[in-house]
N, C-alpha and C positions, 0 to 999 in steps of 0.2 A: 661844443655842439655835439648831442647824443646823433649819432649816425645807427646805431639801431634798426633796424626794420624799415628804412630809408632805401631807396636808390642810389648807386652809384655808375658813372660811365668811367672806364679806364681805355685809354685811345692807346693802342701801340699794349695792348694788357696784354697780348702771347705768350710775350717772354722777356726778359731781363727789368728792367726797372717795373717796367708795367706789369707784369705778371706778382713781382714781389709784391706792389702796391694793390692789388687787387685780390692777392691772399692775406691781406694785412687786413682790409676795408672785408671781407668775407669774415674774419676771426673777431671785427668789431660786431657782426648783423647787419651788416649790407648785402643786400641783393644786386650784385655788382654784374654790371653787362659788360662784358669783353670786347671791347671793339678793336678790329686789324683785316687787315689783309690778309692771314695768314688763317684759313678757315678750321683747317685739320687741327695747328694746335689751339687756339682760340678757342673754338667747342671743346677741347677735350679738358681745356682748362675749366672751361663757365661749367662742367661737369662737376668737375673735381672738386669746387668751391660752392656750388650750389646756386649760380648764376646762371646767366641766358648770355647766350654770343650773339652780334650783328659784324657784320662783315662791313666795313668801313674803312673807304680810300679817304681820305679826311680835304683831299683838292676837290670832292666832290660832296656837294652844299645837300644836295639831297639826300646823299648815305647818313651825314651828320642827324638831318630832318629827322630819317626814318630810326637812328637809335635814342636818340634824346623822344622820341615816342613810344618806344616800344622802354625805356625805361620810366616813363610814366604810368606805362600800363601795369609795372610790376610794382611799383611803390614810389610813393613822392622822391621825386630827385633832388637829392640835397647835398651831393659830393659829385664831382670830377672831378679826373686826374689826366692831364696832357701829357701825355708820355709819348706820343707818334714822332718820327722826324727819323730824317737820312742823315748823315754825312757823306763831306766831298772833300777832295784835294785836290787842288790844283794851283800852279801861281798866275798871278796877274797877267802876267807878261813871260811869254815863251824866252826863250835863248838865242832864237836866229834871226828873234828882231821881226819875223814876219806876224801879220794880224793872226794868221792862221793857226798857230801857235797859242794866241793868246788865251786864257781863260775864257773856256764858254761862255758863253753867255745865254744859252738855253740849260745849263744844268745849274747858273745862279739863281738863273729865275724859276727852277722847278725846285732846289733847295729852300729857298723864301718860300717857295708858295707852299710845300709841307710842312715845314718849320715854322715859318709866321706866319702865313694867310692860315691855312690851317688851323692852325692854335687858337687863332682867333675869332673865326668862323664856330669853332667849340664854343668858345667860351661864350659867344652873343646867341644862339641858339640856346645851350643851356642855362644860361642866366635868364633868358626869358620866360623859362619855363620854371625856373626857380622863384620869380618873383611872382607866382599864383601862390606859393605855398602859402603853409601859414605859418606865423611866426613865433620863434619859439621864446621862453623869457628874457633873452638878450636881442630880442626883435630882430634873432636870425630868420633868414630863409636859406640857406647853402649857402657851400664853399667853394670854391677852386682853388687846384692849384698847376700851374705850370711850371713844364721842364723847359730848364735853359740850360746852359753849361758854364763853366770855367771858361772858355773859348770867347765870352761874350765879352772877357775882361781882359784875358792874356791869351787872344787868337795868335796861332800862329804861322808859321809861315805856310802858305797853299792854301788857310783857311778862312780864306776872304768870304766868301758864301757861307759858311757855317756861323762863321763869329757875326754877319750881318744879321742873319735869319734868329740867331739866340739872342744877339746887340739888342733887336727888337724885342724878343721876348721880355727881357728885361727891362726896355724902355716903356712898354702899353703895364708895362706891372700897377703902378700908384696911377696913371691916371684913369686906369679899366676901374682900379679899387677904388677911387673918389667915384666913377660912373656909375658904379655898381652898391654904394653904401644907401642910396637913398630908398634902394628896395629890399634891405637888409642882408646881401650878398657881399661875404668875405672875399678876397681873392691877391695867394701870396705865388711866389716863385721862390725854387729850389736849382740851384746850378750844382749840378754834379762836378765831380772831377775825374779819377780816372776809376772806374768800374769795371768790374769782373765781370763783364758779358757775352753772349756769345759772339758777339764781332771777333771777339780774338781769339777765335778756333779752337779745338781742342788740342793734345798730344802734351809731350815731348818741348816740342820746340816754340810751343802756345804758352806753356807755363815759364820756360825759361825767360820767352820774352816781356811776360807779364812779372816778373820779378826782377826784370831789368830794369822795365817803367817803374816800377814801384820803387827803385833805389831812390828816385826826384821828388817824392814825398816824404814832405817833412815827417810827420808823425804821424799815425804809425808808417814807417815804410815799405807798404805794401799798396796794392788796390782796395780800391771798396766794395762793399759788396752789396748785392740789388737792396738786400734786405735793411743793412743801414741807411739808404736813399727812403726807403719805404716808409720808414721809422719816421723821419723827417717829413714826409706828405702826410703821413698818418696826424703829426702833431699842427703842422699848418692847418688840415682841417678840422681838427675837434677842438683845438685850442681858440676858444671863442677871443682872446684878447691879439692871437695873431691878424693880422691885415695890413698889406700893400708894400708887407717888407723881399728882398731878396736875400735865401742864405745860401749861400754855399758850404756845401757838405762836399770837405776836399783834401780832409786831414792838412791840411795848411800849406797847398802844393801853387805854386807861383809857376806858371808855365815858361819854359825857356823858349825865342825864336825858335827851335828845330830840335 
């Protein structure tokens, strides 16, 4: 699928995965909209790339509305890329035996609802808007692709909310993409595994413990980087023969409980 002179929305595009994937889809000829929270660097990004930013809490259905429009107003929309989501740790069940103790249950249901309500709210919004287009000779109209993690296969321990909220990413994957083939809309998922992002701080003591993660990978052993995840959303969506698969890009890393 030529993405050329197309639209693109990258959710969570600021920085780390999302930022690489949206300099990737800019260096293809996307007019890629930046969508986040994060307004200072967001704009300075859709600068640097020759995009527009929207400011977008992705738990709310209207922010979604208002960029999946304002990327139609800049070129037919024919890529997204779900990149938004938190992580949390905590375990099920506290130590002293009291309920109080136990895993929220207000920060389960606010991980779900960025992580999967979220994602998914993306994806029905933009696919609607996608099946106006026109279709290209493999009677494409767009692609998506969504982030899930390694988490959603080998969560572990404290990551009951995260590996749910990806669990599901990866479970609406084949039947979004049977929903979505009759209006010629591709739609794969990408599960990362342990990436070089700014979660793990800067210095000193950021890289030494980013090279200690990276012992637990098989090959190569090290982390990955935005731009190899990139690489992989890049080919889900222009590889017209990809649809309704999940790959994990995770140098061959099997998560241990803890």
């Amino acid at each position: 699928m030529d993405i050329n002179g197309a639209s693109a929305i990258v959710t969570g595009g600021a920085s780390g995965i999302g930022a690489a994937a949206a300099r990737q889809l800019a260096a293809r000829g996307a007019r890629v909209v930046v969508a986040d929270l994060q307004d200072e660097r967001g704009q300075a990004l859709a600068d640097e790339i020759g995009g527009v930013f929207a400011h977008v809490d992705v738990t709310r259905t209207e922010e979604i509305t208002a960029a999946v429009a304002l990327a139609g107003e800049v070129a037919p929309l024919r890529a997204v890329v779900n990149s938004a989501g938190i992580g949390w740790a905590q375990r099920t069940i506290g130590r002293d035996g009291t309920l109080e103790s136990a895993h929220s249950l207000e920060a389960f249901t606010k991980v779900v609802g960025i992580n999967l309500i979220g994602t998914f709210d993306m994806v029905r919004q933009a696919a609607t808007a996608m099946s106006r287009n026109e279709a290209d000779a493999d009677g494409c109209r767009g692609a998506i692709v969504n982030l899930a993690s390694v988490a959603a296969f080998d969560g572990q321990i404290g990551q009951a909310s995260y590996s749910a909220s990806k669990g599901g990413v990866v479970g609406m994957t084949l039947p979004v993409a049977r929903d979505l083939a009759a209006a010629g809309i591709r739609l794969n998922t990408v599960a990362p595994g342990l990436i070089d992002t700014p979660i793990y701080g800067e210095g000193p003591e950021s890289e030494a413990f980013k090279a200690k993660l990276g012992e637990s990978v098989l090959f190569p052993r090290r982390l990955g980087t935005p731009d190899e995840l990139a690489s992989m959303v890049l080919e889900c969506l222009t590889n017209s023969y990809m649809n309704g698969e999940v790959v994990r890009v995770d140098g061959g890393i099997r998560m241990p409980p803890k």
